[in-house]
Backbone as XML, in Angstrom:
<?xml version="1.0"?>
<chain id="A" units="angstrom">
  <residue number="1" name="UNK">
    <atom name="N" x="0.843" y="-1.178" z="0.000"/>
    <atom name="CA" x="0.000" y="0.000" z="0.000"/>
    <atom name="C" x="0.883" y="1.234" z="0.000"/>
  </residue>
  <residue number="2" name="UNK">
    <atom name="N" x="0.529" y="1.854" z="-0.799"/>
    <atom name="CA" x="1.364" y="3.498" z="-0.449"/>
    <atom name="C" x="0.108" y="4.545" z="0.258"/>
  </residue>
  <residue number="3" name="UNK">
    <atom name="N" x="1.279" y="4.954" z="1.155"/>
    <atom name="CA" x="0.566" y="5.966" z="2.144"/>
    <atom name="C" x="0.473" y="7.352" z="1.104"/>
  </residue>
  <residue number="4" name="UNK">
    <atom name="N" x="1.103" y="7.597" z="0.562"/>
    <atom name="CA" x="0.703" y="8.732" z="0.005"/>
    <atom name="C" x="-1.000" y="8.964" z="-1.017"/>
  </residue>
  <residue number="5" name="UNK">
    <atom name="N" x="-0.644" y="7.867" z="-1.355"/>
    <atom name="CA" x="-2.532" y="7.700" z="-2.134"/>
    <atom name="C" x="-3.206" y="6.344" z="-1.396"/>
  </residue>
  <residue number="6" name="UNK">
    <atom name="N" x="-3.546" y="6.545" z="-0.236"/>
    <atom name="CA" x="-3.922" y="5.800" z="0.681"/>
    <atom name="C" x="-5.525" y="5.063" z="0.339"/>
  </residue>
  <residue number="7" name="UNK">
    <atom name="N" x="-5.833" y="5.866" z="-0.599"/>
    <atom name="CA" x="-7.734" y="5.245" z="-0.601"/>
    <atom name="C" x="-7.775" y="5.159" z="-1.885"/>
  </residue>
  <residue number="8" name="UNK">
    <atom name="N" x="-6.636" y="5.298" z="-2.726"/>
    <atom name="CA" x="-6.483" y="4.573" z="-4.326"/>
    <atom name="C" x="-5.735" y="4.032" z="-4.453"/>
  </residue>
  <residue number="9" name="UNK">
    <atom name="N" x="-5.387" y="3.226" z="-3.596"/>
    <atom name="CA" x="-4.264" y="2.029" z="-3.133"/>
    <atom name="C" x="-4.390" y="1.078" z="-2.331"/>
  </residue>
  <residue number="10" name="UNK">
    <atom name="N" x="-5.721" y="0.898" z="-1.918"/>
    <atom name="CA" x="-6.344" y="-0.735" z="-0.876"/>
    <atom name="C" x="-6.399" y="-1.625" z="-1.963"/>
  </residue>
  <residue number="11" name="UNK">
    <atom name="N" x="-5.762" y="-2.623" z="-2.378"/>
    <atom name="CA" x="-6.623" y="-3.433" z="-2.496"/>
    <atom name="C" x="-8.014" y="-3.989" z="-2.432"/>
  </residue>
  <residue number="12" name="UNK">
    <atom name="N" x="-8.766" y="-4.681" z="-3.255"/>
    <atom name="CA" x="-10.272" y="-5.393" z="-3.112"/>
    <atom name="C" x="-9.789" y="-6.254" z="-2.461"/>
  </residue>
  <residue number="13" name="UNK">
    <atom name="N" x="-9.396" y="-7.301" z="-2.673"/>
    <atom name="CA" x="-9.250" y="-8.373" z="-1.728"/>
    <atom name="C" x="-9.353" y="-7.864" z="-0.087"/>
  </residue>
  <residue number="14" name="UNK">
    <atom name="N" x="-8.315" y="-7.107" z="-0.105"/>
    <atom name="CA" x="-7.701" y="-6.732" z="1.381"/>
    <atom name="C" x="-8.659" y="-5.908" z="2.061"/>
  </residue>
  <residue number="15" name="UNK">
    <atom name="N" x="-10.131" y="-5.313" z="1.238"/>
    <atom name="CA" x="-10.778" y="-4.498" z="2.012"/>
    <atom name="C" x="-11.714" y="-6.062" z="2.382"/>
  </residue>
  <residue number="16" name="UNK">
    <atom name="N" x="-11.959" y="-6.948" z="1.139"/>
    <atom name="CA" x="-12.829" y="-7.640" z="1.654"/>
    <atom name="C" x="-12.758" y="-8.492" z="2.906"/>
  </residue>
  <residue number="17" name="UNK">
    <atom name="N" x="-11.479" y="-8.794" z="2.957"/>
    <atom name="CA" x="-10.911" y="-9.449" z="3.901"/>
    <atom name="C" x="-10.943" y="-8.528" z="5.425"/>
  </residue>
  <residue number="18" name="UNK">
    <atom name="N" x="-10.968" y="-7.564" z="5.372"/>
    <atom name="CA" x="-10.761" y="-6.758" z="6.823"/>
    <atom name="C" x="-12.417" y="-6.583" z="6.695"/>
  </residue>
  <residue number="19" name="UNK">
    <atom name="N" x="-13.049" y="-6.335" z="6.021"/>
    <atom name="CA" x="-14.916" y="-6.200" z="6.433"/>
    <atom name="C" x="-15.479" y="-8.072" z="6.919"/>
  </residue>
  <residue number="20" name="UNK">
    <atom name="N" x="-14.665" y="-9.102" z="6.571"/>
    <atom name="CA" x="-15.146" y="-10.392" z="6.430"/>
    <atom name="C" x="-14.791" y="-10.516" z="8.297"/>
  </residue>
  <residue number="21" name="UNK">
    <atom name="N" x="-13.690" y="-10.030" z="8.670"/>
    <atom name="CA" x="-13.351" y="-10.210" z="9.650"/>
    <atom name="C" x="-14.242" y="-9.373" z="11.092"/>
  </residue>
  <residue number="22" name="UNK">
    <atom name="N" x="-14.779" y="-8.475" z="10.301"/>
    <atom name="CA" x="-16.025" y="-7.532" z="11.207"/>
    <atom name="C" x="-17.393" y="-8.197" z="11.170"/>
  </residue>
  <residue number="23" name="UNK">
    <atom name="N" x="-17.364" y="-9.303" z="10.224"/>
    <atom name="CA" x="-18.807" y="-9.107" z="9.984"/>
    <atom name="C" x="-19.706" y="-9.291" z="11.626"/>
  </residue>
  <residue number="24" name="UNK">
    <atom name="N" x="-19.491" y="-9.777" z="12.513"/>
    <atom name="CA" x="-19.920" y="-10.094" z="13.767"/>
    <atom name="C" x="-20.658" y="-9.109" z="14.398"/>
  </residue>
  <residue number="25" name="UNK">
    <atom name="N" x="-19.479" y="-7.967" z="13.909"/>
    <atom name="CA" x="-19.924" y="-6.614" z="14.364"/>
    <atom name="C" x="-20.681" y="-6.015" z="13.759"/>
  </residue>
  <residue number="26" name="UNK">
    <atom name="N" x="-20.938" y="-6.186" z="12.513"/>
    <atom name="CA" x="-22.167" y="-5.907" z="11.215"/>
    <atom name="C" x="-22.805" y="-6.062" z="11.743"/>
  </residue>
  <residue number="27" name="UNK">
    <atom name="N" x="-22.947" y="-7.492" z="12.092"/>
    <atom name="CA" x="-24.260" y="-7.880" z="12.300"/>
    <atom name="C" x="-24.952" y="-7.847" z="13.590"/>
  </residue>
  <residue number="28" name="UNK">
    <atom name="N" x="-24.406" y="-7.759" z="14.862"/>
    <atom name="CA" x="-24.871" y="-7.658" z="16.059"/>
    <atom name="C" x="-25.657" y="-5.931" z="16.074"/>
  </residue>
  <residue number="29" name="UNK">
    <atom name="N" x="-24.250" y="-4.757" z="15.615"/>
    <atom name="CA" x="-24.806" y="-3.737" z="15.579"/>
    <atom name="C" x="-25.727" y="-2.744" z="14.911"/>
  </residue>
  <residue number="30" name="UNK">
    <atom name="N" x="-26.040" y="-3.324" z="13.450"/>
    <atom name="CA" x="-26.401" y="-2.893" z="12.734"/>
    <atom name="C" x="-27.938" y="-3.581" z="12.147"/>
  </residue>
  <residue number="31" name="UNK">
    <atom name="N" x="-27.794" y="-4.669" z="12.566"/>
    <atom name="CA" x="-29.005" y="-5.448" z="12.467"/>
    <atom name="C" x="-29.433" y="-6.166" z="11.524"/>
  </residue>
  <residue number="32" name="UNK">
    <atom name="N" x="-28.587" y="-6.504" z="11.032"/>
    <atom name="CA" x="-28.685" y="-7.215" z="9.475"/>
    <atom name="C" x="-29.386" y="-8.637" z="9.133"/>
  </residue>
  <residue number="33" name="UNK">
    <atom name="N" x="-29.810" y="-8.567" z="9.689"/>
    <atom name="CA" x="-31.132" y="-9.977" z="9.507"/>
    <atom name="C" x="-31.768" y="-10.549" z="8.000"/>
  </residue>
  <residue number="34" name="UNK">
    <atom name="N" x="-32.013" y="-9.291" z="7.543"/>
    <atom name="CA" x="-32.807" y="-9.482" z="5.757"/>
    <atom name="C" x="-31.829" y="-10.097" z="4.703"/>
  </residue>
  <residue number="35" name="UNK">
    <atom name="N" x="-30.886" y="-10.222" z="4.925"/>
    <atom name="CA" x="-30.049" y="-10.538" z="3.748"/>
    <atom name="C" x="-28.460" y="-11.776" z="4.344"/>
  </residue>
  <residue number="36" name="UNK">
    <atom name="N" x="-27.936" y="-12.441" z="3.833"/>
    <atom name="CA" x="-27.136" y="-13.418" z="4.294"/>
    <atom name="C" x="-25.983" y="-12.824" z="4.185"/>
  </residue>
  <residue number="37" name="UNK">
    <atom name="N" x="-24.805" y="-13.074" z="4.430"/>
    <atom name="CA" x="-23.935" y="-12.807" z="4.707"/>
    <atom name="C" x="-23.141" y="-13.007" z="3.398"/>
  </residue>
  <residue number="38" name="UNK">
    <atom name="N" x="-23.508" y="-13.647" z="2.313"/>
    <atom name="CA" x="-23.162" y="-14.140" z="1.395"/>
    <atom name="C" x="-23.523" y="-13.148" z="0.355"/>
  </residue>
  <residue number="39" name="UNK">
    <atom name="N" x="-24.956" y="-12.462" z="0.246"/>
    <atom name="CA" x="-25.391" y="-11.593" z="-0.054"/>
    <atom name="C" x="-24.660" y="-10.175" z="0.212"/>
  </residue>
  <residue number="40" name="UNK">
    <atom name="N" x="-24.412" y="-10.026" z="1.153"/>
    <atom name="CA" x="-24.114" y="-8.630" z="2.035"/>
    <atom name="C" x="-22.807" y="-8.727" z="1.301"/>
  </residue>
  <residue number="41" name="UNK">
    <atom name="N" x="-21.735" y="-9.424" z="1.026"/>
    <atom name="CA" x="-20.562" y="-9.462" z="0.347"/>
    <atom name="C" x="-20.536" y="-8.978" z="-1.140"/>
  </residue>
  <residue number="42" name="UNK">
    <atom name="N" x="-22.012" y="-9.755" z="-1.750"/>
    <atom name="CA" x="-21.918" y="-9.762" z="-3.317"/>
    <atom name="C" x="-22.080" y="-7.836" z="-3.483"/>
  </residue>
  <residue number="43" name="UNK">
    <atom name="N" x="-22.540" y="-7.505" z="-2.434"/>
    <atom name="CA" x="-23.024" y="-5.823" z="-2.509"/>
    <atom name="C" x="-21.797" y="-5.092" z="-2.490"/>
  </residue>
  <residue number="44" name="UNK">
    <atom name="N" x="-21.029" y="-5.341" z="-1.809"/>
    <atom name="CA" x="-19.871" y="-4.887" z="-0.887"/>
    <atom name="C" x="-18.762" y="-5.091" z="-2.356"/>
  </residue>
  <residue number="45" name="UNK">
    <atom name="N" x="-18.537" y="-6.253" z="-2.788"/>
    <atom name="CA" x="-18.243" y="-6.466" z="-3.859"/>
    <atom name="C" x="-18.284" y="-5.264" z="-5.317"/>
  </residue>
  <residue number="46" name="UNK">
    <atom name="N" x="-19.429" y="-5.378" z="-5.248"/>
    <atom name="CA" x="-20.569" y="-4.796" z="-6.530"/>
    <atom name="C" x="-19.857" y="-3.070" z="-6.356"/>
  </residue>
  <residue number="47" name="UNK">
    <atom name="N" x="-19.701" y="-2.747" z="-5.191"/>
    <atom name="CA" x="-19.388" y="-1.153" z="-4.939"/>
    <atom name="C" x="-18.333" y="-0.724" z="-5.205"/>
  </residue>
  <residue number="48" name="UNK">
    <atom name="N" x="-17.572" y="-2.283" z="-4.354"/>
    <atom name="CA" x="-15.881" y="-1.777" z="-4.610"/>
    <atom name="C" x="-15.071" y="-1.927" z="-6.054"/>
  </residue>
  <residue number="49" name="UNK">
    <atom name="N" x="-16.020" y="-3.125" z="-6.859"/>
    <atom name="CA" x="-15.661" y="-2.955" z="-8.214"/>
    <atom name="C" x="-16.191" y="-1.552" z="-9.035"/>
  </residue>
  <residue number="50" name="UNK">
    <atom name="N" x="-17.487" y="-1.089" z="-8.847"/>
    <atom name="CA" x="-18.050" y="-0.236" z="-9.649"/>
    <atom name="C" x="-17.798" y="1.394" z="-9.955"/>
  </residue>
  <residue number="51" name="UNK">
    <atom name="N" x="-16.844" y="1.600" z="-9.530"/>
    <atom name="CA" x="-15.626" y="2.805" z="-9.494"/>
    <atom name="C" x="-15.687" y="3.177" z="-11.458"/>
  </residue>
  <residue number="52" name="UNK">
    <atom name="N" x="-16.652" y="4.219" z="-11.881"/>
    <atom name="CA" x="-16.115" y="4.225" z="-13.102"/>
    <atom name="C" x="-16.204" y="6.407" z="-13.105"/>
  </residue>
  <residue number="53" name="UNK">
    <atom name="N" x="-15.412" y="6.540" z="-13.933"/>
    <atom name="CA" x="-15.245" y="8.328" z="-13.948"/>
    <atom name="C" x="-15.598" y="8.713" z="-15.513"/>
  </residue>
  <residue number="54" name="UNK">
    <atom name="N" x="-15.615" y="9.716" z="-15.619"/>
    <atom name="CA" x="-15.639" y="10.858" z="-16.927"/>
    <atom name="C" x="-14.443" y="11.784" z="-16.906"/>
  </residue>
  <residue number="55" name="UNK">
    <atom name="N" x="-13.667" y="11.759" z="-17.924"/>
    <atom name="CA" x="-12.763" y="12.774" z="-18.456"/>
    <atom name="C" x="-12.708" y="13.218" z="-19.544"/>
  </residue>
  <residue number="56" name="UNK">
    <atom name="N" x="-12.479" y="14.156" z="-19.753"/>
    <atom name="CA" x="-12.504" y="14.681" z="-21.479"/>
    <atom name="C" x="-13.895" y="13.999" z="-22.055"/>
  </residue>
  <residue number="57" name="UNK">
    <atom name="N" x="-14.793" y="13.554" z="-21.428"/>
    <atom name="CA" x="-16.096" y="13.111" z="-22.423"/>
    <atom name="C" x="-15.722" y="11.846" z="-22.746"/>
  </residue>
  <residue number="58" name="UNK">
    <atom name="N" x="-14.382" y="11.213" z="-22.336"/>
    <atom name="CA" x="-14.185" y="9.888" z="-21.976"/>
    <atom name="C" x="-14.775" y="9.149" z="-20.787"/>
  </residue>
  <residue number="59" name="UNK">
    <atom name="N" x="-14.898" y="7.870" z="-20.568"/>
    <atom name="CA" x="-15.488" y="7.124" z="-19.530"/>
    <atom name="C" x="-14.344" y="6.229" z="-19.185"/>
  </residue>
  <residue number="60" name="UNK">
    <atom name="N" x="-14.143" y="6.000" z="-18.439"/>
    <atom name="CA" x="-12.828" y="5.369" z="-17.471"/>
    <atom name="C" x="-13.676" y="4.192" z="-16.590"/>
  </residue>
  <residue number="61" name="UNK">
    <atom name="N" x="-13.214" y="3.398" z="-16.501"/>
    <atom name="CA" x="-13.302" y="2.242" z="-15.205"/>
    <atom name="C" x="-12.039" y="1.814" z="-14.293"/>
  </residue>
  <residue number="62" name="UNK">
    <atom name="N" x="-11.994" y="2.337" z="-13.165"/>
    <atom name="CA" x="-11.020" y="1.886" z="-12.376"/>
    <atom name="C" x="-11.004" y="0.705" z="-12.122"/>
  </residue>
  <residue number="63" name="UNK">
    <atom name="N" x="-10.121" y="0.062" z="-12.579"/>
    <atom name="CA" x="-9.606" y="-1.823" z="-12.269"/>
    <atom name="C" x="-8.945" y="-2.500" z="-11.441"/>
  </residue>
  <residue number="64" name="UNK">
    <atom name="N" x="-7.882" y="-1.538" z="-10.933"/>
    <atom name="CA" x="-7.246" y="-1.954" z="-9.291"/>
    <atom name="C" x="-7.923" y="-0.755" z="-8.242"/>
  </residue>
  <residue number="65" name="UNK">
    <atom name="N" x="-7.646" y="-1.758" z="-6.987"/>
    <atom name="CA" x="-7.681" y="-0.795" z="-6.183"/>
    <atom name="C" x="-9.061" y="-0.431" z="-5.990"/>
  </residue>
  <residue number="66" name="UNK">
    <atom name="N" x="-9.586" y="0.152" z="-4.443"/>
    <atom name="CA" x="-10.684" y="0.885" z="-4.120"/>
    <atom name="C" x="-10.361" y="2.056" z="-4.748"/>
  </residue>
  <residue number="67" name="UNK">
    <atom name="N" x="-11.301" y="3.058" z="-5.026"/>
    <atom name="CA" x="-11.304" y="4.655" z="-5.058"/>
    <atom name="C" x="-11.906" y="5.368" z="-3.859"/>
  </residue>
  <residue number="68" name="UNK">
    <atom name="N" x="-11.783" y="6.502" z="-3.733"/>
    <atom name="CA" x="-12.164" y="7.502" z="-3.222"/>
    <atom name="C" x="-13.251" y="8.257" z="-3.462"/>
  </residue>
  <residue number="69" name="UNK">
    <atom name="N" x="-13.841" y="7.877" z="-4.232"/>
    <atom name="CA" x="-14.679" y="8.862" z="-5.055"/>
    <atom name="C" x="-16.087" y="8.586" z="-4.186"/>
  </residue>
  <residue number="70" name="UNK">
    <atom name="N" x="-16.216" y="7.489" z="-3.237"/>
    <atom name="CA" x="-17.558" y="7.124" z="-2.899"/>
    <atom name="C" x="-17.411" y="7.792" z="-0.743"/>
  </residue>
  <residue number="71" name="UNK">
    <atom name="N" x="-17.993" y="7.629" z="-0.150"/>
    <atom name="CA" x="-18.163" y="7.676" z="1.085"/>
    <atom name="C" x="-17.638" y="6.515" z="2.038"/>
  </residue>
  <residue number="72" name="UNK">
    <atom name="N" x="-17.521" y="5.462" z="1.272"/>
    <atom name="CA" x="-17.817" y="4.219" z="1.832"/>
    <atom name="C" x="-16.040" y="3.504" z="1.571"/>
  </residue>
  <residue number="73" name="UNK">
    <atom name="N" x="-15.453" y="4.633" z="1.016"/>
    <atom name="CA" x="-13.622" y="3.966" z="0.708"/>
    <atom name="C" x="-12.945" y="4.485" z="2.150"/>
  </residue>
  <residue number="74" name="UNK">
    <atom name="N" x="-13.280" y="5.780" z="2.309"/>
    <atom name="CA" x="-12.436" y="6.340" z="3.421"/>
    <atom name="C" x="-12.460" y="5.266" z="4.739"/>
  </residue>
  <residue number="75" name="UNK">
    <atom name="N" x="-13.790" y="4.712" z="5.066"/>
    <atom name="CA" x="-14.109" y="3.974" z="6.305"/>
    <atom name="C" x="-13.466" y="2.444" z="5.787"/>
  </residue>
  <residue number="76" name="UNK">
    <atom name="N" x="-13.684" y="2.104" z="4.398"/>
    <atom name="CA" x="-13.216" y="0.659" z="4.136"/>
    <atom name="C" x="-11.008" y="1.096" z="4.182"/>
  </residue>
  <residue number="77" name="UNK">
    <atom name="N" x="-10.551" y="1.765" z="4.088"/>
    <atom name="CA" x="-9.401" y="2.292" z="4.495"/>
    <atom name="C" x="-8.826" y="2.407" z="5.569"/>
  </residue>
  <residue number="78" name="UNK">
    <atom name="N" x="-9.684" y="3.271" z="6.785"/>
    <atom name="CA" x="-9.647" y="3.146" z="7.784"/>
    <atom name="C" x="-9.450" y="1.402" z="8.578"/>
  </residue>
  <residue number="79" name="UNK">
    <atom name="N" x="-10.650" y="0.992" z="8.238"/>
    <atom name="CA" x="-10.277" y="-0.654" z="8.811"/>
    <atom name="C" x="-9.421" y="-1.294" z="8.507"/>
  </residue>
  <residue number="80" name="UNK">
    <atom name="N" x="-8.715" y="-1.619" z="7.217"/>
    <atom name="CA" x="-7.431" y="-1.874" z="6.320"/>
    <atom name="C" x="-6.149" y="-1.546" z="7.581"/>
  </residue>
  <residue number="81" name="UNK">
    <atom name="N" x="-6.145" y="0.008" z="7.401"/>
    <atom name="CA" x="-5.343" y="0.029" z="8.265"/>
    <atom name="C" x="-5.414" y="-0.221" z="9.401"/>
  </residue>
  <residue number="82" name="UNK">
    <atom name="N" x="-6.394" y="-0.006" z="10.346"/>
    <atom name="CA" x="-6.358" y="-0.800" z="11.854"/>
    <atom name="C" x="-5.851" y="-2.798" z="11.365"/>
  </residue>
  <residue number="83" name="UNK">
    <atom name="N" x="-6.296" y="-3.046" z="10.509"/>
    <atom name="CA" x="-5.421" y="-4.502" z="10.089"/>
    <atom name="C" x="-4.267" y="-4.184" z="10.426"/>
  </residue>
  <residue number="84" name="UNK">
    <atom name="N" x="-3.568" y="-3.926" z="9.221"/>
    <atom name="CA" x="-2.424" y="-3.187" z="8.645"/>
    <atom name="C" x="-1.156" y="-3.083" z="10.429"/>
  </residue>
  <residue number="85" name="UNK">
    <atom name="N" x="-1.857" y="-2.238" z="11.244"/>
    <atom name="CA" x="-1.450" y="-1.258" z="12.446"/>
    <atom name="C" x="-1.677" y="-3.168" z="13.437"/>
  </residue>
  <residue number="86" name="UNK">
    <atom name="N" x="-2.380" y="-3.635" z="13.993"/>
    <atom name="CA" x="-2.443" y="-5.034" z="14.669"/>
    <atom name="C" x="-1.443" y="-5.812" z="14.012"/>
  </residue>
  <residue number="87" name="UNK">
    <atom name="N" x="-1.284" y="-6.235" z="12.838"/>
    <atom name="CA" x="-0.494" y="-6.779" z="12.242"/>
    <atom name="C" x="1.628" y="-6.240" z="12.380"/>
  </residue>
  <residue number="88" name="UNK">
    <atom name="N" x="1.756" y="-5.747" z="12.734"/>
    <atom name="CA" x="2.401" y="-5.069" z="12.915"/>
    <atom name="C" x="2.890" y="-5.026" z="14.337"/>
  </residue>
  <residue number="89" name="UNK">
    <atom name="N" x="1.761" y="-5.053" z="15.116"/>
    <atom name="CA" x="1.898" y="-4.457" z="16.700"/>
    <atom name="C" x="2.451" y="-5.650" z="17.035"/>
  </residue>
  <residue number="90" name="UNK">
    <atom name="N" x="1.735" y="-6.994" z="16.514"/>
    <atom name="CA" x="1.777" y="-8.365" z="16.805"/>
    <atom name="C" x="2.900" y="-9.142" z="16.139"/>
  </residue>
  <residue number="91" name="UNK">
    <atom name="N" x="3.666" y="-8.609" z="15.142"/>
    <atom name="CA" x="4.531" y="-9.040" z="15.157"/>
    <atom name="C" x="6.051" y="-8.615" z="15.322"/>
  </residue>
  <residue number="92" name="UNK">
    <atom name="N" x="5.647" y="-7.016" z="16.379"/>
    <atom name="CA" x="6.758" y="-6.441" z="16.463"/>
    <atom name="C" x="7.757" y="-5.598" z="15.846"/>
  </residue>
  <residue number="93" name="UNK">
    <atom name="N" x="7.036" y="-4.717" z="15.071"/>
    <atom name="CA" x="7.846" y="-3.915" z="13.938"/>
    <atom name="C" x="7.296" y="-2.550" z="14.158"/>
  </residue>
  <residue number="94" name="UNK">
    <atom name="N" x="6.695" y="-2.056" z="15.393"/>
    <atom name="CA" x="7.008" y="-0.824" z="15.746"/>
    <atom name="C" x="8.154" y="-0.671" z="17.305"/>
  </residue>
  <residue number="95" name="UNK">
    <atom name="N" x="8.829" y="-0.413" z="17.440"/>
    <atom name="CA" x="9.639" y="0.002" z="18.492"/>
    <atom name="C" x="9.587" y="1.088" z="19.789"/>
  </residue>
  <residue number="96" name="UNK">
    <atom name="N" x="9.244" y="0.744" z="20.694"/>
    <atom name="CA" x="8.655" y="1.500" z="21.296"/>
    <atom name="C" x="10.452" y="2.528" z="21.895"/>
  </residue>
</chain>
């Protein structure tokens, strides 16, 4: 990941993987009953692929990477890095 373009530089995998690891918390706090967990992914999925822009009257589709462009990258970023930051703590590569 580069810190300098931090929310056009997550990985899909790696966001899915840090939301897969919350889902507990999805679901206890948020109340998610109507839809499966299997479901709730294909959405989650569907968003983080669907990143497309306009330039010059051109149409673009972003292919790696989350974007920024939505509400929902900054917070899928945020969790990444609390991964990212545990991973780290736990294996000893900040120095106190």
């Amino acid at each position: 990941m580069d810190v300098i373009f931090l929310f056009t530089n997550v990985p899909t995998e790696l966001a899915i993987k840090s939301i897969n690891k919350r889902w507990h918390y999805i679901l206890n706090n948020f109340k998610i009953t109507c839809i499966t967990k299997e479901e709730f992914f294909i959405v989650v999925e569907s968003v983080l692929n669907s990143t497309v822009f306009t330039f010059s009257k051109r149409h673009y589709k972003q292919i790696f990477e989350t974007s920024m462009r939505s509400p929902l990258f900054p917070i899928i970023a945020n969790i990444v890095l609390e991964d990212l930051e545990e991973f780290a703590i736990q294996w000893g590569y900040f120095v106190s």
